[in-house]
Each structure stands twice: as C-alpha cells, then as structure tokens.
MARMI-576562 format. One record per atom (N, C-alpha, C): residue number from 1; atom name; x, y, z. Coordinates in nm, 2 decimals. Layout:
<sites>
(NUM, "CA", (X, Y, Z));
...
</sites>
This chain:
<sites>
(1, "N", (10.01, 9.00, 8.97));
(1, "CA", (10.01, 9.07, 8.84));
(1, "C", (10.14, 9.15, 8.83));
(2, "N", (10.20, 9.18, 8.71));
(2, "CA", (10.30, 9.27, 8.65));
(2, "C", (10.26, 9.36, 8.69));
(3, "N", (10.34, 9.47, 8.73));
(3, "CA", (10.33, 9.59, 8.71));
(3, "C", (10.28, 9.69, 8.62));
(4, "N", (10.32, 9.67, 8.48));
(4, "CA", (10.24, 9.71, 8.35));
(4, "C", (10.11, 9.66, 8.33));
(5, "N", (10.05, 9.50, 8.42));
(5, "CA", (9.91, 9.45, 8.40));
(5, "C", (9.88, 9.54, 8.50));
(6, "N", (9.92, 9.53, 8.56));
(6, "CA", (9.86, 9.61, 8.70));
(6, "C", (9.74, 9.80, 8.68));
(7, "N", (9.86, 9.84, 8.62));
(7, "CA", (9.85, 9.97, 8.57));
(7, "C", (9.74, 9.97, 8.39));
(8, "N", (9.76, 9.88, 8.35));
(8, "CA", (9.65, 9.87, 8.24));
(8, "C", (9.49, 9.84, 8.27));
(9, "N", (9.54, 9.71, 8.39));
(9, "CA", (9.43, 9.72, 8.45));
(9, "C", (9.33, 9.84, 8.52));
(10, "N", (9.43, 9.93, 8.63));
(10, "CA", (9.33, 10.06, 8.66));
(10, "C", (9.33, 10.16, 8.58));
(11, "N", (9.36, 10.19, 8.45));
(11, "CA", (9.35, 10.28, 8.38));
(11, "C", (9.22, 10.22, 8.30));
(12, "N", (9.17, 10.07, 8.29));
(12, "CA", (9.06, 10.04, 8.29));
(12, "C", (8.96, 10.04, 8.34));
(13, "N", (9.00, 10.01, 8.47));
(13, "CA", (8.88, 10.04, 8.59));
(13, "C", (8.84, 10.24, 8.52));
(14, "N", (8.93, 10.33, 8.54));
(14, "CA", (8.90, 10.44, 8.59));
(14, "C", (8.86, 10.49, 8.43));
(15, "N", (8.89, 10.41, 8.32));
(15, "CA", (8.85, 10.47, 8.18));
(15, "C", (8.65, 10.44, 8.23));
(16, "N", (8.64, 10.36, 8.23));
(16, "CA", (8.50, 10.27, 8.21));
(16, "C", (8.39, 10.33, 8.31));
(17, "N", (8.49, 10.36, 8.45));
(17, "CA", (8.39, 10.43, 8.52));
(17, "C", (8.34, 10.59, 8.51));
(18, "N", (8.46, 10.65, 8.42));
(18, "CA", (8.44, 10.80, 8.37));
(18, "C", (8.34, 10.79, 8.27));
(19, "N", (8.32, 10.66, 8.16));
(19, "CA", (8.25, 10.71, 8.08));
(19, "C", (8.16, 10.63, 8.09));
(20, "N", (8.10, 10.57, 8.19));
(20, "CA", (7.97, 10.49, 8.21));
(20, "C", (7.93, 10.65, 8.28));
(21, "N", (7.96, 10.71, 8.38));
(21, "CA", (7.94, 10.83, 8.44));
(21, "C", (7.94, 10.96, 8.37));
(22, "N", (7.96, 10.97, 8.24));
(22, "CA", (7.94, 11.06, 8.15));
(22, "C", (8.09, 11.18, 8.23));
(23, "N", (8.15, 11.17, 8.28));
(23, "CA", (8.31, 11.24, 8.34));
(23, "C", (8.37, 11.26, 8.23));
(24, "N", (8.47, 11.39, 8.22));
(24, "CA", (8.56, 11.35, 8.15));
(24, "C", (8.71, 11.28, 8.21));
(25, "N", (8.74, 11.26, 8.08));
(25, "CA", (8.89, 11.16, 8.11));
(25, "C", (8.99, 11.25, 8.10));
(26, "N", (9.02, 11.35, 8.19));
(26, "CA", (9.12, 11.45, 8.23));
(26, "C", (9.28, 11.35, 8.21));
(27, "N", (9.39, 11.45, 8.17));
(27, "CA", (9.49, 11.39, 8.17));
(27, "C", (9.57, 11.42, 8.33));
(28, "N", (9.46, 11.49, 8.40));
(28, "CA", (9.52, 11.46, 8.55));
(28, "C", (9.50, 11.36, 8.64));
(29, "N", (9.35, 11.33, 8.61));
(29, "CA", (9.38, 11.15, 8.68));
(29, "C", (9.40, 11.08, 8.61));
(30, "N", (9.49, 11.06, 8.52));
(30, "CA", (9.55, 10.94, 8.47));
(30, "C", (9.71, 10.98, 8.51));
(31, "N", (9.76, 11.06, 8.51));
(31, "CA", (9.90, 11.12, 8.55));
(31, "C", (9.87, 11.09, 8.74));
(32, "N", (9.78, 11.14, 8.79));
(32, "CA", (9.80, 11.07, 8.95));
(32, "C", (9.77, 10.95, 8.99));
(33, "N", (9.70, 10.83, 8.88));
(33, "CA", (9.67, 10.73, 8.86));
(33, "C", (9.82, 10.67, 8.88));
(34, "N", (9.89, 10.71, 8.76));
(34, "CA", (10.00, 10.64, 8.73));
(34, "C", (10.10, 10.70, 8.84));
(35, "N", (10.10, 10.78, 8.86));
(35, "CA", (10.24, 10.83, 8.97));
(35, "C", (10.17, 10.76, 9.16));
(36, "N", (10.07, 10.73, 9.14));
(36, "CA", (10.02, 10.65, 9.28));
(36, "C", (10.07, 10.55, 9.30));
(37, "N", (10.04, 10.45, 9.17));
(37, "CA", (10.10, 10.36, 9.15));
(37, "C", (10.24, 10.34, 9.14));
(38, "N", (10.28, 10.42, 9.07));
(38, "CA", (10.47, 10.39, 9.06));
(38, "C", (10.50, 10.48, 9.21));
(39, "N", (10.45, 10.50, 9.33));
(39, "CA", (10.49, 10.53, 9.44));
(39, "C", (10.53, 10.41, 9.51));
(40, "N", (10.54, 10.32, 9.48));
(40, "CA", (10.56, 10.16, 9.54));
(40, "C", (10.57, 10.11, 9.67));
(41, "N", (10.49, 10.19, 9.74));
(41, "CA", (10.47, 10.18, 9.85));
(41, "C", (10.38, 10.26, 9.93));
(42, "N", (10.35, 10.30, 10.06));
(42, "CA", (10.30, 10.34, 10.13));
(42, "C", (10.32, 10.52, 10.11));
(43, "N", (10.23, 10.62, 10.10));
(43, "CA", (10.23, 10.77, 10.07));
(43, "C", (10.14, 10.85, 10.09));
(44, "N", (10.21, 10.94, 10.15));
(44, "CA", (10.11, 11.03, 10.13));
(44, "C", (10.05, 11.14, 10.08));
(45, "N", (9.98, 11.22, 10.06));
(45, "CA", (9.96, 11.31, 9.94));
(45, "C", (10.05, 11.42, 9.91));
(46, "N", (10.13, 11.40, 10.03));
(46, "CA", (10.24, 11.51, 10.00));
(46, "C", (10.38, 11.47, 9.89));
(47, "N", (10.40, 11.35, 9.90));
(47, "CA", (10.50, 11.29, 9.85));
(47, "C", (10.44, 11.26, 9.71));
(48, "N", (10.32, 11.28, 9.70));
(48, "CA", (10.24, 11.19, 9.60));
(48, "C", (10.24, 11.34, 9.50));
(49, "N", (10.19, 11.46, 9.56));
(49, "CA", (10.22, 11.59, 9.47));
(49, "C", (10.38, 11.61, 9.47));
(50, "N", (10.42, 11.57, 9.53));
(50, "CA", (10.62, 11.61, 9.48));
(50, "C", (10.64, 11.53, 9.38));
(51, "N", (10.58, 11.38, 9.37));
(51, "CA", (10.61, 11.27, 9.27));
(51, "C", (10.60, 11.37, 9.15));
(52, "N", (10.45, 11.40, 9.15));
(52, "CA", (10.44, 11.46, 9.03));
(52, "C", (10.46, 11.61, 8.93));
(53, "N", (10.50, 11.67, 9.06));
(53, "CA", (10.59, 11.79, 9.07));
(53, "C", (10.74, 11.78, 8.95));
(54, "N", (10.81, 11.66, 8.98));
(54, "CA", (10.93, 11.62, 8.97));
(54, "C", (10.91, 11.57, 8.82));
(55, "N", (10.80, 11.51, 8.77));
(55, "CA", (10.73, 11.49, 8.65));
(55, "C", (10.69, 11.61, 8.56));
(56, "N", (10.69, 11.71, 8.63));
(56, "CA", (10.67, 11.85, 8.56));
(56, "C", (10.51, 11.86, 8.53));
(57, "N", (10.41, 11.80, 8.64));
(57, "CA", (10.28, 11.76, 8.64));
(57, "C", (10.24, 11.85, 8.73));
(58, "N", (10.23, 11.95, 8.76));
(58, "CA", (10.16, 12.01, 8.88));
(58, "C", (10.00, 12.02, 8.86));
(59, "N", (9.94, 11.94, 9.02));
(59, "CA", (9.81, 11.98, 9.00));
(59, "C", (9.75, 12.05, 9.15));
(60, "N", (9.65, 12.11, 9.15));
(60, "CA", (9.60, 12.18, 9.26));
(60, "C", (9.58, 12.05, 9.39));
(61, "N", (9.56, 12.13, 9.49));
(61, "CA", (9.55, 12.05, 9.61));
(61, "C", (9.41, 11.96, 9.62));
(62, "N", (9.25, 12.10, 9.52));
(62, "CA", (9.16, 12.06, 9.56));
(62, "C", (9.15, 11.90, 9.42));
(63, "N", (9.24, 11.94, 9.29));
(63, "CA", (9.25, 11.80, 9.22));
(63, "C", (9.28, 11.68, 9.27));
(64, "N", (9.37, 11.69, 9.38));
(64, "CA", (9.45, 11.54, 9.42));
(64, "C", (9.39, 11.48, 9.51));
(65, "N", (9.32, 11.60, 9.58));
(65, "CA", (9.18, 11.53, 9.70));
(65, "C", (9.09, 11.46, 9.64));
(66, "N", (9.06, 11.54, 9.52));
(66, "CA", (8.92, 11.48, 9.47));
(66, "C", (8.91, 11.37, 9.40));
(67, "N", (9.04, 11.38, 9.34));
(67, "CA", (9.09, 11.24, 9.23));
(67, "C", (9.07, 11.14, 9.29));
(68, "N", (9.21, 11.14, 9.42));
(68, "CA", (9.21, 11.02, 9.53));
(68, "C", (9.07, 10.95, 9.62));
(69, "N", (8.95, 11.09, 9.63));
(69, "CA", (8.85, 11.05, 9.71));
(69, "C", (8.77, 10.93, 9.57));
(70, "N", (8.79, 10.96, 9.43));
(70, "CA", (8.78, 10.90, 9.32));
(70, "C", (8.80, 10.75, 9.34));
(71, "N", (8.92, 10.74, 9.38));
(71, "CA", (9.03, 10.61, 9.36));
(71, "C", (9.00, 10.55, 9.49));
(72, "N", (8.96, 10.59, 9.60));
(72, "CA", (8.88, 10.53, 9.68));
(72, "C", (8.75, 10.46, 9.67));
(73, "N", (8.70, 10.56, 9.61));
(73, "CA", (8.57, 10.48, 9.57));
(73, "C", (8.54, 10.35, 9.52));
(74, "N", (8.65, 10.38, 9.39));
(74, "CA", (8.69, 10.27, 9.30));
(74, "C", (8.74, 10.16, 9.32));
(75, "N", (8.80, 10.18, 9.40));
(75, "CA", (8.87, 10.05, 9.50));
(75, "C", (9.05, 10.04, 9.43));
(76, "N", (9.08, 10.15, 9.38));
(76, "CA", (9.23, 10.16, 9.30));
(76, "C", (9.30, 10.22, 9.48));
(77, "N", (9.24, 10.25, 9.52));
(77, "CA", (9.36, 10.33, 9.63));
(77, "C", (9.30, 10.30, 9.79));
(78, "N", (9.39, 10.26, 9.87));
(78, "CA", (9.33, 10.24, 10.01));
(78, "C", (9.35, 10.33, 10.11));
(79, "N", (9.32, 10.39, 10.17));
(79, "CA", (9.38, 10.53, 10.23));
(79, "C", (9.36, 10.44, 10.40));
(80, "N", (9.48, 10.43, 10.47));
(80, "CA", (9.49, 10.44, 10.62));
(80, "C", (9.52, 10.55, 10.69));
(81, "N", (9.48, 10.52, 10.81));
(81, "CA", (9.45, 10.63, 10.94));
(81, "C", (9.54, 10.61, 11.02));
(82, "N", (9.69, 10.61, 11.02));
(82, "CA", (9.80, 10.58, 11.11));
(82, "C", (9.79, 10.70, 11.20));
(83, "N", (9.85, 10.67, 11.34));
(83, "CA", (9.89, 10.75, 11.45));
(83, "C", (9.96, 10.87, 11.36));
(84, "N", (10.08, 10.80, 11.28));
(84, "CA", (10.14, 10.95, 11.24));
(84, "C", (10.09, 10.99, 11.14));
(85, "N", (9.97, 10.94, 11.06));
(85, "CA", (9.93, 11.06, 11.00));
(85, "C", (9.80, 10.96, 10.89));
(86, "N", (9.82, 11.02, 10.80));
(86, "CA", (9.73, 10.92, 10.66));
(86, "C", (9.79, 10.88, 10.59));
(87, "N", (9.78, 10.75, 10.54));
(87, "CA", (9.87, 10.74, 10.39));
(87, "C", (9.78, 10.64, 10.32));
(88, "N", (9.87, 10.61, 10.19));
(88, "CA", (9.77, 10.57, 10.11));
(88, "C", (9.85, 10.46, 9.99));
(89, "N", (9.76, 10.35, 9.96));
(89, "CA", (9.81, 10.26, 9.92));
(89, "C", (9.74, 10.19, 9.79));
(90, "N", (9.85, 10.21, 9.67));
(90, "CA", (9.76, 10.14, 9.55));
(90, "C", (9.73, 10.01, 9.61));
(91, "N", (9.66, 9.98, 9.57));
(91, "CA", (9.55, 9.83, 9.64));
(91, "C", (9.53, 9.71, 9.48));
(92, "N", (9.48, 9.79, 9.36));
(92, "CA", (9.46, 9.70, 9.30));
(92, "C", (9.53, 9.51, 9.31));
(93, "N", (9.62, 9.53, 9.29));
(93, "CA", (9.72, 9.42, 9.28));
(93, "C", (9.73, 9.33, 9.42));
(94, "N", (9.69, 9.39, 9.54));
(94, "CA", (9.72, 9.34, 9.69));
(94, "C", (9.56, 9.31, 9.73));
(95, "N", (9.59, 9.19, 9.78));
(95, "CA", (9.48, 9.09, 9.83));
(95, "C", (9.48, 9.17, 9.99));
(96, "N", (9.41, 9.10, 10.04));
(96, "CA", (9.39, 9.12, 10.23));
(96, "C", (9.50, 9.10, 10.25));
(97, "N", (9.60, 9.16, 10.35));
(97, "CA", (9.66, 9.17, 10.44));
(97, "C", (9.72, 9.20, 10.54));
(98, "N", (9.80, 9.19, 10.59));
(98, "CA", (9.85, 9.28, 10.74));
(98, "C", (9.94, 9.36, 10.72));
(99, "N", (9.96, 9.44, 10.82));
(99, "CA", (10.08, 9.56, 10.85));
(99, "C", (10.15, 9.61, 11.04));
(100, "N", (10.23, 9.55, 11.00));
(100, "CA", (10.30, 9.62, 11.11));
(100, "C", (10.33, 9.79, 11.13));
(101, "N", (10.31, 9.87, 11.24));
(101, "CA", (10.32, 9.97, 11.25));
(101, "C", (10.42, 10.00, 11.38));
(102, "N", (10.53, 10.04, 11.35));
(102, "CA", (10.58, 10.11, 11.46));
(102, "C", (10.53, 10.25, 11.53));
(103, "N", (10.51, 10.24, 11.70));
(103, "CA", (10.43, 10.35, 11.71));
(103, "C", (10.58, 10.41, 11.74));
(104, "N", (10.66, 10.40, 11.72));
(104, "CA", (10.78, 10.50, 11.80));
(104, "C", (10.83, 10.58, 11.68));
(105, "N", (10.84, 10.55, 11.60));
(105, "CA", (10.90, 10.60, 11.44));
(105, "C", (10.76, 10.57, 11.31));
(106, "N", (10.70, 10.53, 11.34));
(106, "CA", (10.59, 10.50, 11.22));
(106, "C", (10.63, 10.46, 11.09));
(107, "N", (10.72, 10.39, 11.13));
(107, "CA", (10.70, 10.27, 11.00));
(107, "C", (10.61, 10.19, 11.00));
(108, "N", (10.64, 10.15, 10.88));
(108, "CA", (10.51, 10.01, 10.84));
(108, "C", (10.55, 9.92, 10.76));
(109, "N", (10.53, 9.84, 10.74));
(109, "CA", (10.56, 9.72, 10.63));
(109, "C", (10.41, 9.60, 10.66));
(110, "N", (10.46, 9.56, 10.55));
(110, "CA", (10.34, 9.46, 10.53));
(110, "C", (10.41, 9.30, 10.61));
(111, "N", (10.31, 9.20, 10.68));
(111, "CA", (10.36, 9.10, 10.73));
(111, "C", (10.31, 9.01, 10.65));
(112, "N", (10.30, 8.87, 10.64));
(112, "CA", (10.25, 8.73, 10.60));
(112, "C", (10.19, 8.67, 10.77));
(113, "N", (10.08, 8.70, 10.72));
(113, "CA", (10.01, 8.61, 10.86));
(113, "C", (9.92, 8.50, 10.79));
(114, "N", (10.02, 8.37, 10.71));
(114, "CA", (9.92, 8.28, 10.69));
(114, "C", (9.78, 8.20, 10.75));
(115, "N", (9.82, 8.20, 10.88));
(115, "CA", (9.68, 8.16, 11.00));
(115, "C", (9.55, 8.27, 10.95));
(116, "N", (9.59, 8.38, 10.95));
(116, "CA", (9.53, 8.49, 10.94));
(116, "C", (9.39, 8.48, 10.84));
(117, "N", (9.50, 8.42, 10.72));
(117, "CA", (9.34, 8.40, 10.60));
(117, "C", (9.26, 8.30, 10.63));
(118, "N", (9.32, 8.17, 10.66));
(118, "CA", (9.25, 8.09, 10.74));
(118, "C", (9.11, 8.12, 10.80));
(119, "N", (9.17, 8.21, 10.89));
(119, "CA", (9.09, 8.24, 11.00));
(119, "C", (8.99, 8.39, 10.93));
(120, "N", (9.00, 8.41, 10.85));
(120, "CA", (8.86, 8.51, 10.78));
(120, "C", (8.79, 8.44, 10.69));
(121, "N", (8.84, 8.34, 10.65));
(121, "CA", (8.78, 8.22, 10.59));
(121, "C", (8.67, 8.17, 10.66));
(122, "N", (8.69, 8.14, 10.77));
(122, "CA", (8.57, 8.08, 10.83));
(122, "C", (8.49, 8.19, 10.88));
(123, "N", (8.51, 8.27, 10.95));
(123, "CA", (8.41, 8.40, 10.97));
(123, "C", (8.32, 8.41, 10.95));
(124, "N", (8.20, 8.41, 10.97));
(124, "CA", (8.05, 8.43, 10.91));
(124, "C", (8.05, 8.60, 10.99));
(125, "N", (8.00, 8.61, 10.85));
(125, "CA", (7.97, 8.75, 10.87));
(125, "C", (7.80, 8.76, 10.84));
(126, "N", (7.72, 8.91, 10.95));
(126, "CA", (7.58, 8.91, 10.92));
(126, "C", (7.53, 9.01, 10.83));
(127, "N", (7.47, 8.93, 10.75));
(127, "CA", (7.43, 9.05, 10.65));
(127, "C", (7.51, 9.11, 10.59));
(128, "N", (7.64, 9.07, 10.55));
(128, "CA", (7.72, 9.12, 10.49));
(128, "C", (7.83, 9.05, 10.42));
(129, "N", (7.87, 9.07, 10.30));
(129, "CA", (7.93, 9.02, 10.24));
(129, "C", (8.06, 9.07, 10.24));
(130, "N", (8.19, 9.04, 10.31));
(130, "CA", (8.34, 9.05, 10.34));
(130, "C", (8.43, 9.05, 10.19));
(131, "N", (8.45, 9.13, 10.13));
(131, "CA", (8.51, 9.11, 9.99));
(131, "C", (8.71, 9.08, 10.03));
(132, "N", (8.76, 9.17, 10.14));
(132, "CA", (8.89, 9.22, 10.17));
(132, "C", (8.89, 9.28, 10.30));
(133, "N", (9.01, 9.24, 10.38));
(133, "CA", (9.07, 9.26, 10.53));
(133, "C", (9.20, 9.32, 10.51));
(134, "N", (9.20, 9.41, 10.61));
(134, "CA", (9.32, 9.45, 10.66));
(134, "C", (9.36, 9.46, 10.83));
(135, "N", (9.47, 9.40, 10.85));
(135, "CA", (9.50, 9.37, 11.02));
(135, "C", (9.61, 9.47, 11.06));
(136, "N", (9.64, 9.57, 11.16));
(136, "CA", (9.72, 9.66, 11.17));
(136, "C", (9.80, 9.60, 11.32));
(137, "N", (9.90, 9.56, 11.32));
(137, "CA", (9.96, 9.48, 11.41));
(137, "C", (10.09, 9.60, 11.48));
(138, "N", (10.03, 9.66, 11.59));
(138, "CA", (10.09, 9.80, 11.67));
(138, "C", (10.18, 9.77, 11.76));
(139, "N", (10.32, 9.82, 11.77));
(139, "CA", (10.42, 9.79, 11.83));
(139, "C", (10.51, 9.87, 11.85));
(140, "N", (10.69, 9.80, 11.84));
(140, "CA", (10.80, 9.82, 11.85));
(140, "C", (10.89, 9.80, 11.74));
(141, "N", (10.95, 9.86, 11.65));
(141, "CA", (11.03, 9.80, 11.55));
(141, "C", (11.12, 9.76, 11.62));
(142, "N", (11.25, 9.61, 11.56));
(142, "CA", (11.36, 9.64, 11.63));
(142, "C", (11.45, 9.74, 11.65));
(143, "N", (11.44, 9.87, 11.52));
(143, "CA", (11.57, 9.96, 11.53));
(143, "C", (11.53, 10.01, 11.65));
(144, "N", (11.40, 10.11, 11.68));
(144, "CA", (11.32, 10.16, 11.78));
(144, "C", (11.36, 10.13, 11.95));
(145, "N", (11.32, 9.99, 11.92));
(145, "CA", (11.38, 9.88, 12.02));
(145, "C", (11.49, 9.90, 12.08));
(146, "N", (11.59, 9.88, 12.00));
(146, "CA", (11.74, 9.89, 12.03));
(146, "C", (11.76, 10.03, 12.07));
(147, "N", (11.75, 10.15, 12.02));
(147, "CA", (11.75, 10.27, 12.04));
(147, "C", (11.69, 10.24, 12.22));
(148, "N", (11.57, 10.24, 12.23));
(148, "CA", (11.53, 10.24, 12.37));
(148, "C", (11.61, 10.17, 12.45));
(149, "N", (11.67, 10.02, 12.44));
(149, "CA", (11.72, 9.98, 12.56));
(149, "C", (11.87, 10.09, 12.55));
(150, "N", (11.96, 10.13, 12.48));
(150, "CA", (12.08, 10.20, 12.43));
(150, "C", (12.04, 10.32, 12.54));
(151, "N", (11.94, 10.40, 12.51));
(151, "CA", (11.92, 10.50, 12.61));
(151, "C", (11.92, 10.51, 12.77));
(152, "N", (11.78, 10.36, 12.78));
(152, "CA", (11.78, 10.35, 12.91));
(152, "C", (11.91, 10.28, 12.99));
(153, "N", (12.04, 10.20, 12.87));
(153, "CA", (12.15, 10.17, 12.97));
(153, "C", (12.20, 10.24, 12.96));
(154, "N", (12.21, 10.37, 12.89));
(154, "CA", (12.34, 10.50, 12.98));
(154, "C", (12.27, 10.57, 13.07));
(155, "N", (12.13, 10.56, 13.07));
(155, "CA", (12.06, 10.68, 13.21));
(155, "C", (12.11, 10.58, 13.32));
(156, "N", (12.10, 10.48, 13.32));
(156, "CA", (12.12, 10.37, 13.43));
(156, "C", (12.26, 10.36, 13.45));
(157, "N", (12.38, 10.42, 13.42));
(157, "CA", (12.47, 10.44, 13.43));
(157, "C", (12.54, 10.52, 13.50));
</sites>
C-alpha cells in the first residue's frame, strides 16, 4: 500500500471504532495517528512526543499512553520489548516478519526470511487461529563486529 492508502486506511480503522464505541474523535489521536505513522520506522514514545512537539502538537504523557495502548488494541501499532528498551511500530501496511537486533548497539532492521513464511504456513496451530508472526533474530551487527575485533587487536598488542 501507498503511504497516503496506508494512512486513510487507519484513520478508518480508528474513525469506525470511536464511533461504533460511542468515543469521541479527539484531534489528538488522529495527530498521533499520523505522526506514528510518518515516524517511518521503529520509535519510541519519546521520539514520537518530540515528532509532535516539533509539529507544535503537544500532548500529555497520560494521552500518548492511552492513545497508543488504543492503537494496540486496534492492531494500527505493534509495540516490541527490545533489551534496550520498547519501541513501536506502525504495523498496518507490514505483513509477518523478521527483525534483526543488535545486542551491542540496539539496532534493528527488518530481514526477508523467505523459508520463514513457508514454514508458518504449515504450522498447525491448537485452538487457535495464527493471524501474524514476528521472528526477532539476536546478534552482532557488522559495525559492532568490526569495532570488537579493532579493540581486541590493540589489547593483544
């Protein structure tokens, strides 16, 4: 999906479920809706209040909890539990898939593990119906890498 389908899309999801739920349609979750989304990547709530800070949007700490615990529900936002901390990821648009995590620096990026879908494909699951997967694949980046052996040949020196 486009980016603008993308974003019309969960401003659909999140109109329909405010007012099937009798909610109002505050113009703060649609301003964190949209600034989640144009975060284009991996965030966290801290970066996610400066986003909208810098927008001249300020909202309280207990709004951006409560919105986001919202957008989890909804399935607009996926929140992970990394070593270095929590962050959080528009999801609409992203199918199942993996993430590399550096544990030395805590990056992350997303990988292509074709086998991968394959293989949840066949899976029987009990009693439960598998909608979406995520694989967190824990390591070494190369920069990280390099840095370590760089260190360990001048102590050896």
């Amino acid at each position: 999906m486009m980016q603008n389908d993308v974003m019309t899309v969960a401003k659909g999801v999140l109109t329909s479920y405010l007012e099937r739920n009798g909610c109002r349609k505050t113009p703060e979750r649609y301003a964190i809706l949209e600034a989640a989304y144009g975060m284009g990547s991996y965030f966290t709530l801290e970066s996610l209040s400066d986003k909208l800070a810098e927008s001249h949007f300020n909202v309280s700490r207990a709004t951006l909890y409560n919105t986001m615990r919202l957008f989890i529900e909804l399935r607009l936002i996926i929140r992970h539990r990394f070593q270095t901390g929590t962050r959080y990821e528009a999801c609409l648009a992203t199918s199942s898939h993996c993430h590399q995590v550096c544990t030395v620096c805590g990056s992350i990026s997303d990988i292509d593990i074709p086998e991968m879908v394959n293989v949840m494909r066949g899976v029987k699951l009990k009693r439960f119906r598998g909608e979406q997967y995520t694989l967190y694949v824990y390591g070494v980046c190369s920069s990280c890498a390099y840095r370590i052996r760089k260190a360990q040949a001048a102590r050896n020196q």
